[in-house]
N, C-alpha and C positions, 0 to 999 in steps of 0.2 A: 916753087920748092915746097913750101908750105903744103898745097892741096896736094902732090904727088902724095909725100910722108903720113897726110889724112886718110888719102886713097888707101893706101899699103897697111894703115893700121886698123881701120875699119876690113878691109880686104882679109886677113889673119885673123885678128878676136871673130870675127864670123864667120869663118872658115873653122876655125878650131872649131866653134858654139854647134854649127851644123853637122861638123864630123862627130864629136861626142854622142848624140841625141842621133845621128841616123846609126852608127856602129853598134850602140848601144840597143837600138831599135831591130834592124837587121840582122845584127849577129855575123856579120860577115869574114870571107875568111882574106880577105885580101885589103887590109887596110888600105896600102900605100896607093892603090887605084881609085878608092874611094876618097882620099883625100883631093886627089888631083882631080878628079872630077866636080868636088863641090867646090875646090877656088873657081874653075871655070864657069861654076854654075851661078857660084855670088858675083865673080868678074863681071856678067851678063847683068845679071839683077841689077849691080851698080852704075852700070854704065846705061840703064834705063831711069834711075832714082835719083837723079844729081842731087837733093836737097838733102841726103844722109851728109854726103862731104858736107855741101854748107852750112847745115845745120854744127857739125862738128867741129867746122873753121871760127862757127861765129863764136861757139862756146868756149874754145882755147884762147879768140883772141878777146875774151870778157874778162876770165879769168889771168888772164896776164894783165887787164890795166887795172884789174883791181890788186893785183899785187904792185904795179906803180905806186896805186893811190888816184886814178886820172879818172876817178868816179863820184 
């Protein structure tokens, strides 16, 4: 459950980060295709990079035991 909700949230903040900076770059007139095309594009990148998720798993579950105290 954890890593899906990782997947989805890295998936979107870098979706949105590459749609800003290529629309911006491009000029394009068709946003809504070019969005769907860059999730597809980071879908792929991710699913070749497994160590963004873990890297992002390890660092939510640090900051949650040091909100315990279990540090």
């Amino acid at each position: 459950m954890k890593e899906g909700i990782a997947y989805l949230t890295i998936l979107l903040v870098s979706s949105f980060v590459f749609f800003l900076l290529i629309t911006s770059w491009l000029e394009t007139g068709e946003p809504a295709i070019v969005f769907v095309l860059i999730i597809l594009a980071v879908d792929k990148i991710m699913d070749k990079n497994k160590w963004l998720i873990e890297g992002y798993l390890k660092r939510y579950n640090r900051d949650k035991s040091v909100e315990k105290g279990n540090i």
